[in-house]
N, C-alpha and C positions, 0 to 999 in steps of 0.2 A: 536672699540676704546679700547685700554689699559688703565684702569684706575691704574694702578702701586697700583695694593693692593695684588700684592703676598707676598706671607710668611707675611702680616701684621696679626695680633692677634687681633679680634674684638669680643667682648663679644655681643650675640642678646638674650634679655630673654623671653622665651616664644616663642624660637624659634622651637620647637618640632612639630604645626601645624598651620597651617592656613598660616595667613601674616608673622609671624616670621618664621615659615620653608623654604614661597618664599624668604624672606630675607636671610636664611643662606643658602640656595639652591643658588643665583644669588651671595653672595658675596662669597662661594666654588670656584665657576664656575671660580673664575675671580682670585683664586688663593691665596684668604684668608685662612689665620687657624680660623675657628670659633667655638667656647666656645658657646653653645647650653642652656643657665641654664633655669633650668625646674623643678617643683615640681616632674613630673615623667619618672622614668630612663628608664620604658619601652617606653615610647613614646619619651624621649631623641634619644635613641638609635636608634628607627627606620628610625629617618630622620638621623643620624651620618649614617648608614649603606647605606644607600640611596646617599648620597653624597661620602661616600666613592667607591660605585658602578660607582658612577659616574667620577672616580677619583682625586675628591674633599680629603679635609684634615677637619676634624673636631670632638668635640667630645663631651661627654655628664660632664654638672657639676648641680648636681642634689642638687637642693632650694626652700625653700618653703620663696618666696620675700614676705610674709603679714609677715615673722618672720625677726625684723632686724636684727639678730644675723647671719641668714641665707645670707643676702648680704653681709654680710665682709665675711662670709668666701666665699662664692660663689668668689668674685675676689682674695681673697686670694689663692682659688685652681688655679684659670689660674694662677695668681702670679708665684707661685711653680711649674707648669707643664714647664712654658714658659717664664717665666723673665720679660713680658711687656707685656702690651697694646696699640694696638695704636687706635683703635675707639672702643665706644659704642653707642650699639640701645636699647635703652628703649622701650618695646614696651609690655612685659604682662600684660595683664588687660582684664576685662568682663564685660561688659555691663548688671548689676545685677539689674537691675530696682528696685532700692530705688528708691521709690517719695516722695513728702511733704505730701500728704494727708494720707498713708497708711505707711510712712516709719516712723522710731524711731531712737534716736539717737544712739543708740547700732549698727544699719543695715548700719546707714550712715558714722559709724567714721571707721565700716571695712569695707569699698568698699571705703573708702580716700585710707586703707593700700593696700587692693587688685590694686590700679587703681591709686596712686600719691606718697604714701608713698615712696616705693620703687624706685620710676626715681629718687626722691633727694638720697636716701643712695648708690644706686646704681653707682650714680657718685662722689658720694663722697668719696666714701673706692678706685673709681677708679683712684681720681684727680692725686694723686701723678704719677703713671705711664702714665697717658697721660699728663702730662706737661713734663716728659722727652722724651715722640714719641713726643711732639705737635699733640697729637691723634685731633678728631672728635668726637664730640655727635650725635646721630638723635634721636628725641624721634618721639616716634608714636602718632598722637592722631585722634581726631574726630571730625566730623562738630557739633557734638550735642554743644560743646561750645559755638558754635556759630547761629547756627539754633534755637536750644532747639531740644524737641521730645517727652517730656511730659511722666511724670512717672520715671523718670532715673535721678532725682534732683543729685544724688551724682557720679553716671560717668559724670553728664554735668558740676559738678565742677571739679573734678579731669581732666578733660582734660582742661576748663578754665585755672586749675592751672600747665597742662603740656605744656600750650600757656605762659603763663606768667613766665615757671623756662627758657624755652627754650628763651625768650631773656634776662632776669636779666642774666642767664650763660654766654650767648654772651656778655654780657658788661662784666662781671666781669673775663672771660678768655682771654680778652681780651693779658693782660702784655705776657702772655705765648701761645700765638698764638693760639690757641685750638679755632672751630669753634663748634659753636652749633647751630644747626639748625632741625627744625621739618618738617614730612610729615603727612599731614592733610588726612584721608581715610573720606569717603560716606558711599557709601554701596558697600562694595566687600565680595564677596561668600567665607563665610570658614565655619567648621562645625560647630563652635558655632552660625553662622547664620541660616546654614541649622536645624540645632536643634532647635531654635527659632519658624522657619517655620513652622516644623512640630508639635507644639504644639499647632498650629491656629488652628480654624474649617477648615479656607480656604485655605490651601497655597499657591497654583499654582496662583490660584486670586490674593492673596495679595502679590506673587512674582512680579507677570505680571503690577500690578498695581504699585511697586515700581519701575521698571525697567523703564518703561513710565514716568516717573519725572527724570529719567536720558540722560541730554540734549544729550548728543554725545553717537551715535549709541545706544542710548535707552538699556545697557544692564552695568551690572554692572563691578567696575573695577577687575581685577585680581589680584590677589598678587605678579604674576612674575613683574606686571606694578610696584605697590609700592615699591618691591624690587629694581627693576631698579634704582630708583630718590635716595634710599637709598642708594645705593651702589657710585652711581655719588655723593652725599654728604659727602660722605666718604672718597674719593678720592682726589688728589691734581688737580682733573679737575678742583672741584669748590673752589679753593683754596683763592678766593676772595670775601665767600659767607659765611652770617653767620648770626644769628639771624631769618632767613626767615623760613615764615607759610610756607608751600610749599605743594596746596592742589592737591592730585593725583586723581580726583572725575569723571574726566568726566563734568566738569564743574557745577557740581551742585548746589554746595553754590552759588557763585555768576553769574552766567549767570540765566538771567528772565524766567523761563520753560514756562513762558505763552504763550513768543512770539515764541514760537519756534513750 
């Protein structure tokens, strides 16, 4: 299927590795220009030179998003390289295990800026050029909003509160057509997962043992998968879709793993 996003300009942040790389990997492939912004240019670049290999179009715009100074210009450099935007993917952030019992408010208001701050600035320095594309939003977020996961008090808010920006925008972009809508991840493998792992006594155990609570084919999702539903969000396929959780898990959140 043609999702008619060539030559479109889509900014993905924290698209350097993991799920945002699948993401600007799938929406290269399909003929995007994507704007890569990344705290860093060496890991920017490898995925621009990867997609360009691939011959993909994209490139590096190098921000450190916990600084808000840093996301106006961040969209101010695509600005200038490229005259428009038509979608953004909110999607960096780390799962930095602030809890309530051992976390401070010092730890908690910067994992807001690392994990929420930036998806509000980031579409706001960008609203002007996507009401002239009538661009697209997707924000990234995670089940912990909704599960919990205990220990990670301030990512399980910061994605509550990337659930809650992602339909207040859909109503309020409503007059200028601009769709926003979120993809909800589980557990899918990227290196900040594997690093996580390998910090355990146990890994392979506590891999095996997460995979086994993942209803459909008991293994976790990919990021080429997340990128897919991102990329169809983006698109005038789902040109009548907007405001939507849209979880890519493998059915995890809400299918019963008991009965299965």
């Amino acid at each position: 299927m043609d999702l008619n996003l060539k030559n479109k300009v889509i900014i993905v942040t924290g698209g350097a590795k993991g799920i945002g790389a699948g993401i600007a990997e799938v929406l290269a492939a399909e003929g995007a220009i994507v704007a890569i912004v990344g705290r860093s240019e060496a890991d920017n670049v490898k995925t621009v030179e990867k997609i360009t290999a691939a011959n993909g179009t994209a490139f590096s715009v190098v921000a450190e998003l916990t600084e808000p100074e840093d996301c106006r210009k961040a969209v101010e450099t695509v600005v200038q390289r490229l005259g428009r935007i038509d979608g953004l993917v909110n999607n960096a952030g780390v799962n930095d295990g602030v809890g309530l019992e051992k976390g401070n408010y010092t730890d908690f208001m910067a994992s807001l800026h690392r994990n929420l701050v930036h998806y509000y600035l980031m579409a706001h320095h960008a609203l002007p050029l996507l009401k002239t594309s009538k661009g697209a939003i997707v924000n990234i977020g995670s089940k912990t909003a909704e599960t919990g996961q205990g220990n990670t008090s301030a990512y399980a808010a910061s994605n509550g509160g990337r659930n809650a920006l992602t339909r207040e925008w859909a109503v309020e972009l409503l007059p200028y057509g601009i769709r926003v809508n979120a993809v909800i991840v589980a557990e899918c493998y990227t290196p900040l997962y594997e690093n996580w792992l390998k910090m355990l006594p146990n890994p392979e155990e506590t891999l095996q043992k997460i995979t086994e609570r993942i209803p459909l084919e008991k293994r976790m999702t990919t990021a080429a998968e997340i990128a897919n539903t991102v990329a169809f969000l983006l698109s005038d396929k789902s040109s009548h879709t907007t405001g939507q959780l849209i979880h890519v898990d493998g059915g995890y959140v809400h299918l019963d793993r008991a009965l299965l």
